[in-house]
C-alpha positions as CSV (number, residue, x, y, z in Angstrom):
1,X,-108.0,-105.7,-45.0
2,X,-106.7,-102.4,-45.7
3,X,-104.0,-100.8,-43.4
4,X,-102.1,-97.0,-43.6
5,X,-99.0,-96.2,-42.0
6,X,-98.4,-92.5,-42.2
7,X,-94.7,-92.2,-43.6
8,X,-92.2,-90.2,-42.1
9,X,-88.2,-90.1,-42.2
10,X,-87.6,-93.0,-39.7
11,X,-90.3,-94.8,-40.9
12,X,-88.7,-98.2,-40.4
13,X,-87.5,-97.1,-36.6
14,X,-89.0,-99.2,-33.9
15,X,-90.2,-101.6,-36.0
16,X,-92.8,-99.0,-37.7
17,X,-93.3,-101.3,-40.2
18,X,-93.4,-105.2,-40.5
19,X,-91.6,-106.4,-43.5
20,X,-93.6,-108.9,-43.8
21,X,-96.6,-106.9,-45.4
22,X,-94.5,-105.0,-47.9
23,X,-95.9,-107.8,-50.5
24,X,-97.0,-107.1,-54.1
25,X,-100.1,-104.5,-53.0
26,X,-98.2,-101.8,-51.6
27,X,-98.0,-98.3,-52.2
28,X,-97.6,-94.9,-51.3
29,X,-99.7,-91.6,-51.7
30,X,-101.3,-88.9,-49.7
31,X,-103.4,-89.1,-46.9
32,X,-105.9,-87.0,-47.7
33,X,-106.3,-88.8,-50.8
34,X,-106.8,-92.0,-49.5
35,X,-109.1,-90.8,-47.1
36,X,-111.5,-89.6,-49.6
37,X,-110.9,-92.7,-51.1
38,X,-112.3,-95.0,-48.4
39,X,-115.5,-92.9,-47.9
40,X,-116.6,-92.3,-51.6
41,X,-118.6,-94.6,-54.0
42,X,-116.4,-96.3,-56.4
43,X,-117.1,-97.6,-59.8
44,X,-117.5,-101.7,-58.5
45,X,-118.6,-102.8,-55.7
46,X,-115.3,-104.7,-54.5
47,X,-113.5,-101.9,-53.1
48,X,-110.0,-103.4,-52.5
49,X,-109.6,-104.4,-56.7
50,X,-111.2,-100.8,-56.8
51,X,-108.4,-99.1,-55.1
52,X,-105.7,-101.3,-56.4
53,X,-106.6,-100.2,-59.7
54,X,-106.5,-96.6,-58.5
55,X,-103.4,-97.0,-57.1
56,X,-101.8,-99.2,-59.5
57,X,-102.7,-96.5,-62.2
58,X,-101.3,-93.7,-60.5
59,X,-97.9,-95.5,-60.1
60,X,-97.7,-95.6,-64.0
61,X,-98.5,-92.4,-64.0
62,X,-95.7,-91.1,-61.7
63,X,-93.5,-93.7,-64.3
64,X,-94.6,-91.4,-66.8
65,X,-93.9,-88.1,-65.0
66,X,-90.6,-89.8,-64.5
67,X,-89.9,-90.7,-68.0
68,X,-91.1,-87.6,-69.5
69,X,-90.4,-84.8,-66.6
70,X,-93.1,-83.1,-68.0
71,X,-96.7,-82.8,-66.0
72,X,-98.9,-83.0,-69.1
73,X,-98.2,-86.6,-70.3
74,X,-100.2,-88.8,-73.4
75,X,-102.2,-91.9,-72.2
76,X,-104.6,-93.6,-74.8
77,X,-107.6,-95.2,-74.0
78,X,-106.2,-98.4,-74.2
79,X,-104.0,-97.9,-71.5
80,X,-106.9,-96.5,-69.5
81,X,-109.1,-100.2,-70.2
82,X,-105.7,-102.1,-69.4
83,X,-106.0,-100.6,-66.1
84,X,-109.6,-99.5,-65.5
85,X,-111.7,-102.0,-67.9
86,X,-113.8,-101.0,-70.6
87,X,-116.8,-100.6,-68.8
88,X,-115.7,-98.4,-66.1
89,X,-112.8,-96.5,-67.2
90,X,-114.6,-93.3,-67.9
91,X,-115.9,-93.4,-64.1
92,X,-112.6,-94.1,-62.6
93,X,-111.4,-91.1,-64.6
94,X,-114.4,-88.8,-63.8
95,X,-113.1,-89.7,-59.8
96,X,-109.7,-89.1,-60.4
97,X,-110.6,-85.3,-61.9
98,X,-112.9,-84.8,-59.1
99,X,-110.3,-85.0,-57.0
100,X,-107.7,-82.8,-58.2
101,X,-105.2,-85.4,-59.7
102,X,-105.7,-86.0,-63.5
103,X,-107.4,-83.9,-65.9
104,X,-107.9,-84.4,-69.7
105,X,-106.4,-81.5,-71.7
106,X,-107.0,-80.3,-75.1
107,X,-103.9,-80.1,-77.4
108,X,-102.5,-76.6,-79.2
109,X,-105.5,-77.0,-82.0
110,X,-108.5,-77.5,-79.2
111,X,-108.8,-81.1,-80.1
112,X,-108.5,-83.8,-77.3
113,X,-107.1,-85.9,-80.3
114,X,-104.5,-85.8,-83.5
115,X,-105.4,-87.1,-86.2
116,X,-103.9,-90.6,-86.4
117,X,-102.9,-90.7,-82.7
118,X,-105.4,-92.2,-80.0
119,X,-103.3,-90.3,-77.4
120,X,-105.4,-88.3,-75.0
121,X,-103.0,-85.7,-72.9
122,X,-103.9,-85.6,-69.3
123,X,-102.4,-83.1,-66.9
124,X,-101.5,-84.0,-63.3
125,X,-102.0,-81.4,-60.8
126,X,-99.1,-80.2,-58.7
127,X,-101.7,-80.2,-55.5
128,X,-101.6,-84.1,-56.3
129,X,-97.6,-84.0,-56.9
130,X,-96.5,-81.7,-54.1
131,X,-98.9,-82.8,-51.3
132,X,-96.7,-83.6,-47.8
133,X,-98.6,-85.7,-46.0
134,X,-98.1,-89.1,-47.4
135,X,-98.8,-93.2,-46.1
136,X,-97.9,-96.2,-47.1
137,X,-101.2,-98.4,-48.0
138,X,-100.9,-102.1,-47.8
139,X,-103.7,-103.8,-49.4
140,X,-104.2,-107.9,-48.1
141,X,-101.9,-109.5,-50.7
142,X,-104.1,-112.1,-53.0
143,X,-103.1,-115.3,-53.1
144,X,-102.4,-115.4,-56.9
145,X,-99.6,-116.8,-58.9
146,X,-96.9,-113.8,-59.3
147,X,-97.1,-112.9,-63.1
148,X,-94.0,-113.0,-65.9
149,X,-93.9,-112.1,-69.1
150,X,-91.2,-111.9,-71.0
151,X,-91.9,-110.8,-75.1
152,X,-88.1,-110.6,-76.0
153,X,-87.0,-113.2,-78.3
154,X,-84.0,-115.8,-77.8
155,X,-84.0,-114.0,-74.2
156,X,-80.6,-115.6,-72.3
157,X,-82.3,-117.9,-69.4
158,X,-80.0,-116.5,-66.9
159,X,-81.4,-112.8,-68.0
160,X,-84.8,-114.1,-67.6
161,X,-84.0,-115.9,-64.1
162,X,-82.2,-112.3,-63.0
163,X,-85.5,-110.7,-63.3
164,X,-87.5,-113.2,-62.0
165,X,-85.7,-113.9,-58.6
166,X,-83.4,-110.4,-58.2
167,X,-85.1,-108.3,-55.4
168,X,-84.8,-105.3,-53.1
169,X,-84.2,-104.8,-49.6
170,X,-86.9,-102.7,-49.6
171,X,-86.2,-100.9,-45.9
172,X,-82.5,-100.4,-47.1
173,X,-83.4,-98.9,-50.4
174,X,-86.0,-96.7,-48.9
175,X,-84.0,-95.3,-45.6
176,X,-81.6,-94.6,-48.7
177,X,-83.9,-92.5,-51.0
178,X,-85.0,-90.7,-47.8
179,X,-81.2,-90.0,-47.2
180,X,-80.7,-88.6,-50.6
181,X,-84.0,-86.9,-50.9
182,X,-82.9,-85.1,-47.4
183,X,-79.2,-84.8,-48.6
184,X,-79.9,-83.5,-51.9
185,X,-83.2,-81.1,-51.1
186,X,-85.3,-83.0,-53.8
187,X,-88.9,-82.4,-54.2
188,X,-91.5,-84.9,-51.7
189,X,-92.9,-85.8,-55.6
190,X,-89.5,-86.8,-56.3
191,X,-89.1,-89.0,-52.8
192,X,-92.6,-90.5,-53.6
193,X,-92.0,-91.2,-57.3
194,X,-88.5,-93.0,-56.1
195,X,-90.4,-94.8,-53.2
196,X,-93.3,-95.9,-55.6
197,X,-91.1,-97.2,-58.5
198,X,-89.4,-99.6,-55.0
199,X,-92.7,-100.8,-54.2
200,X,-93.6,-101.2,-58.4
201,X,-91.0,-104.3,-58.7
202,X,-92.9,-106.8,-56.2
203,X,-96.1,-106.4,-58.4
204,X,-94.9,-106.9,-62.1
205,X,-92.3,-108.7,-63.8
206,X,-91.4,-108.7,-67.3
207,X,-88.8,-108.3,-70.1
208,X,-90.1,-106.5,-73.1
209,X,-88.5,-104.1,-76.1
210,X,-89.4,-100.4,-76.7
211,X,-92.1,-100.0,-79.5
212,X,-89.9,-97.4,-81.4
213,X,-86.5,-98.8,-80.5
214,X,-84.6,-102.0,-79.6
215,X,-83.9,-100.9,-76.0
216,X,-84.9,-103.6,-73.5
217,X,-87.3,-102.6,-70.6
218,X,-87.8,-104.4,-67.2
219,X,-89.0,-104.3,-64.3
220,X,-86.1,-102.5,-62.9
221,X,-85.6,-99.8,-65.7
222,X,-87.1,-97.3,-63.5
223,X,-85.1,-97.7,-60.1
224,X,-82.9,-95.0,-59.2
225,X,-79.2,-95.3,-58.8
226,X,-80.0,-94.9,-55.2
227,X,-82.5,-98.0,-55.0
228,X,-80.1,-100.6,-57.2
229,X,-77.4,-100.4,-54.3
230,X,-79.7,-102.6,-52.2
231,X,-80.3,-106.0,-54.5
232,X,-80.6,-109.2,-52.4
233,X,-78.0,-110.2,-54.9
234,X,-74.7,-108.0,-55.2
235,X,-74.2,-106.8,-58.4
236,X,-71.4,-105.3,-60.5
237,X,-72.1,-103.1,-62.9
238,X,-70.0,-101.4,-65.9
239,X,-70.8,-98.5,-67.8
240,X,-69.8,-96.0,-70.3
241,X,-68.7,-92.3,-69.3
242,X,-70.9,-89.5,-72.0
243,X,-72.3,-92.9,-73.2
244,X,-75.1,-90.8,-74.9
245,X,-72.6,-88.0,-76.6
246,X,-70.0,-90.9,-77.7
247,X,-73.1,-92.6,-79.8
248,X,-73.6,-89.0,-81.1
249,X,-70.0,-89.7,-82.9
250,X,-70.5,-92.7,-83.8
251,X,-73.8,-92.0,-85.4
252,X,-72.0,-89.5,-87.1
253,X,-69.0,-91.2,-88.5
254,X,-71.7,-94.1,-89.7
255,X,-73.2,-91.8,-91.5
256,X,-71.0,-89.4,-93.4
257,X,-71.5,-86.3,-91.2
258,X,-69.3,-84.0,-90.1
259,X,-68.4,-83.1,-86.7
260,X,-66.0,-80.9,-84.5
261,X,-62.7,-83.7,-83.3
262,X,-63.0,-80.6,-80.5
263,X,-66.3,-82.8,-80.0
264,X,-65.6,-85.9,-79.9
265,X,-62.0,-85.4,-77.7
266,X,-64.4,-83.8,-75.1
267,X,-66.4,-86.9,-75.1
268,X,-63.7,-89.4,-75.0
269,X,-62.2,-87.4,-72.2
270,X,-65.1,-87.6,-70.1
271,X,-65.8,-84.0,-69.7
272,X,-68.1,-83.1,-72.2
273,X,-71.4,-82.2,-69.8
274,X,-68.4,-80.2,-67.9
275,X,-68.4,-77.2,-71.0
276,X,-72.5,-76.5,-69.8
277,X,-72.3,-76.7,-66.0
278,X,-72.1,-72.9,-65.6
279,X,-75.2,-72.6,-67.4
280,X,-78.6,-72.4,-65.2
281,X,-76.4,-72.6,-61.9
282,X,-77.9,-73.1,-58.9
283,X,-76.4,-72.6,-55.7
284,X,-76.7,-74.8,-52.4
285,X,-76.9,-77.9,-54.7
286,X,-73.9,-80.7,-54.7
287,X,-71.8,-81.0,-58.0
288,X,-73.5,-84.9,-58.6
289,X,-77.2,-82.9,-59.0
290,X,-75.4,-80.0,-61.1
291,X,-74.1,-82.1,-63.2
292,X,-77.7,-84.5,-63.3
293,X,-79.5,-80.9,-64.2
294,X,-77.4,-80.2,-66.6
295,X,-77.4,-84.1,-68.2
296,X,-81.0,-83.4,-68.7
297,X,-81.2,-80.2,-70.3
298,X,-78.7,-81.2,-72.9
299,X,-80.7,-84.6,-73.9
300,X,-84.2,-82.6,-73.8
301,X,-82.7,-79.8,-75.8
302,X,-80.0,-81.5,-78.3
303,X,-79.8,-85.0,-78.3
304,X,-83.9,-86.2,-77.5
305,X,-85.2,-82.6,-79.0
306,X,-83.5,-79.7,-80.5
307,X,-84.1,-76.5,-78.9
308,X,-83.0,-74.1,-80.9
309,X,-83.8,-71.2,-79.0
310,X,-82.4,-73.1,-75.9
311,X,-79.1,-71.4,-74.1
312,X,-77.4,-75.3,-73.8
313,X,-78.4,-75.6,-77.5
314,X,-76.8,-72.1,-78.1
315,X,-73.6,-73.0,-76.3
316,X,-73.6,-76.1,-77.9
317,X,-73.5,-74.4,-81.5
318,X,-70.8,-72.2,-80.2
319,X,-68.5,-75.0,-79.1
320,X,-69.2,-77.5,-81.9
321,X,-70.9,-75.8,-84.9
322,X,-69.7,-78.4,-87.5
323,X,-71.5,-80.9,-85.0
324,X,-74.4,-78.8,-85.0
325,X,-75.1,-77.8,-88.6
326,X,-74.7,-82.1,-88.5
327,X,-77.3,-82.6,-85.8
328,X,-79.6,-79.6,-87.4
329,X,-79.6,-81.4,-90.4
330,X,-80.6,-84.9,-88.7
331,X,-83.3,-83.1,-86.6
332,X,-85.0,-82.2,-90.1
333,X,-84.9,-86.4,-90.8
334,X,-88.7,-88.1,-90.2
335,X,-87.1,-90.5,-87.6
336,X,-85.7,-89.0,-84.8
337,X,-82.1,-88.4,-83.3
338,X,-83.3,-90.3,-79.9
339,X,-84.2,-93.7,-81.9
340,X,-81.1,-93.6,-83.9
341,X,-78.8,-93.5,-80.8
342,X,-81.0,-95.8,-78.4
343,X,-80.7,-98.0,-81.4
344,X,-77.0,-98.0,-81.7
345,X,-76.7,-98.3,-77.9
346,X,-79.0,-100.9,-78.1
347,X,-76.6,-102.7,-80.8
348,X,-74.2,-103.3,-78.0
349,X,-75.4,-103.4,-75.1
350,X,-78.2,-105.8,-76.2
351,X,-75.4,-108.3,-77.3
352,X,-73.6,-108.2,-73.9
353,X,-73.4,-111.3,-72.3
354,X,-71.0,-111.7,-69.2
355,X,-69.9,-115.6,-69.4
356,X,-69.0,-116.6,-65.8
357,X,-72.2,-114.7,-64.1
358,X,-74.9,-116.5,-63.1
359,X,-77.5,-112.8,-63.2
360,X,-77.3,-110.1,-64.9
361,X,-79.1,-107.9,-66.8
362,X,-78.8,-104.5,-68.8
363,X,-79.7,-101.3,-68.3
364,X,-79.5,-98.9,-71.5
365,X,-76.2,-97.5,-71.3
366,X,-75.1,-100.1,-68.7
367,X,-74.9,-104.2,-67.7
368,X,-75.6,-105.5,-63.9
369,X,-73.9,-108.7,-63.3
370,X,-72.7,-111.0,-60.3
371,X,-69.4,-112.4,-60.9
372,X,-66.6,-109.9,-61.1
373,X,-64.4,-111.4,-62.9
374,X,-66.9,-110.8,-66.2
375,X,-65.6,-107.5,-66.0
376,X,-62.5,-107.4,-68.1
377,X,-64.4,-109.3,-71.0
378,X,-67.1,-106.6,-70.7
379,X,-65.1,-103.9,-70.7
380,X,-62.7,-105.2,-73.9
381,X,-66.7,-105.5,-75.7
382,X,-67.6,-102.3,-75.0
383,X,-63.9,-101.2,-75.8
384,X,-64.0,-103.1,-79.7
385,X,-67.6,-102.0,-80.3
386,X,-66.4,-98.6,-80.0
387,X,-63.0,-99.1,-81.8
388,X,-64.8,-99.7,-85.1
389,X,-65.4,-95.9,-84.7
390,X,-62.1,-94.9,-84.2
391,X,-63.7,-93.6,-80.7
392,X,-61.4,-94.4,-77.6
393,X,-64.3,-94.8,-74.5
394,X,-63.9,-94.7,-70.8
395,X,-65.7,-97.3,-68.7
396,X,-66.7,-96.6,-64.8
């Protein structure tokens, strides 16, 4: 059995919605879509694993999108079998171009593929991203055992249990998002990326570390701030203020480089993103999604890349140029700036381990746990990790 419910702002309003259904095959997309869906030949004959592949598929690709913010994103063909299969990947993909959501596109040299990488880049079409008219598809839940995985060594069991039994309120945590997207005049790509990501944690579980760094991903990474205020479990959490820009120091002081004090007093008093808010300034947006805009300029243009030609990368140079000529040098380096301060944060954070809490788990820059009186002992951590570096932190 398949079933749509076209989504709207009070959605869960007069009872709109059983509960009940929102099991592990739920998801949200556009109607049109799923119309065509229904009616077209698809590549097997069992049309419900058909479209939960489909769907499934394009929920790690709005992850991606996420991750990224970019519209062109790399997926190799090996993602496409894990998905897809071997046999039929190429016709699920053909489908998907047909109709106007994913396209293979050639890189800068006219090749679909760089030497030494089995990358393919795909771009996702903004009639796919932008489209309005959206619905919540719940496919009849199987009655499989719910899959864990966990490929993190000498794991703490109660991190392991955390993930394994920690779950949303999932009407809560979506009435919130449509709040904030409302609130905060976000995109509906934005709302349905937030909304899909919700729906993502009741069909996988797992605890794994990055490829390139020692950051731990689960199945909450991708939540938004918005979404983790509704866990069937209250949670506290702790974490570091210019977490990201601290490291930078850090990294820095490990390392023999110079930097601006002006720098790293900036950091330590909190206001570092602060010196770039003028920059790009849009009007009729609150100061939280300034300063999130800004946040993300500066890691895409100095800390994950380095934009030279980039007006926060400019300013940047003009308020720290000791810390620049520092970080020009490192950009220069084979491995890059992003990996060395995801592994230092990692270093920590990775090592955190609240002693009266019964859950909790990290999140990059931050720990979720359940007793609040783990708190102190967290913070004085955080505080001596940072101390080694002659860095004072503040801690929210």
């Amino acid at each position: 059995m398949i079933e749509i419910i076209p989504f709207n702002k009070k959605i869960f309003d007069n009872f709109s919605v059983d509960t009940k259904k929102i099991t592990r095959y739920v998801y949200i997309n556009n109607i049109e879509l799923i119309g065509k869906l229904l009616s077209m030949e698809l590549p097997i004959t069992n049309r419900k694993i058909a479209l939960r592949n489909i769907f499934d598929f394009l929920t790690y690709v709005d992850i991606k999108i996420n991750e990224n913010e970019k519209t062109i994103i790399p997926i190799s063909s090996k993602v496409l079998i894990s998905f897809f299969n071997r046999n039929e990947y190429k016709k699920y993909m053909e489908i998907l171009s047909e109709l106007d959501i994913i396209t293979r596109v050639p890189y800068q040299d006219g090749t679909f593929y760089i030497k030494g990488n089995l990358n393919c880049q795909y771009r996702i079409h903004n009639e796919y991203l932008t489209e309005e008219d959206l619905a919540i598809i719940v496919l009849e839940d199987d009655r499989s055992k719910e899959t864990f995985t966990n490929t993190v060594e000498n794991m703490d069991k109660r991190y392991i249990e955390t993930i394994k039994k920690l779950d949303l309120n999932i009407p809560s945590a979506i009435e919130a998002e449509i709040k904030n997207y409302i609130e905060n005049d976000l995109s509906i790509s934005a709302l349905r990326n937030r909304i899909s990501r919700i729906f993502y944690t009741k069909r996988k579980r797992f605890i794994k570390k990055g490829k390139k760094v020692d950051r731990i991903y689960h199945s909450f990474t991708n939540l938004s701030k918005v979404s983790r205020k509704h866990f069937n479990i209250q949670m506290n959490d702790v974490d570091i203020i210019n977490c990201q820009p601290l490291l930078l120091v850090a990294l820095l002081e490990k390392n023999g480089f110079e930097y601006n004090n002006s720098y790293k007093i900036d950091c330590e008093a909190g206001c570092f993103y602060e010196r770039f808010l003028d920059i790009n300034k849009e009007i009729g947006i609150s100061n939280d999604e300034q300063r999130t805009s800004t946040k993300k300029s500066l890691y895409k243009n100095i800390f994950f890349g380095f934009n030279k030609n980039s007006k926060h990368n400019k300013r940047f140079k003009e308020l720290y140029p000791q810390t620049w000529n520092s970080l020009e040098l490192i950009s220069e380096n084979c491995k890059s700036l992003a990996s060395q301060l995801q592994n230092l944060e990692s270093e920590l954070f990775n090592t955190l381990i609240p002693s009266k809490s019964k859950y909790y788990f990290t999140l990059f820059d931050a720990i979720y746990f359940d007793n609040l009186l783990d708190r102190f002992e967290l913070e004085n951590k955080i505080k001596e990790y940072f101390n080694k570096f002659n860095i004072r932190v503040s801690i929210k």
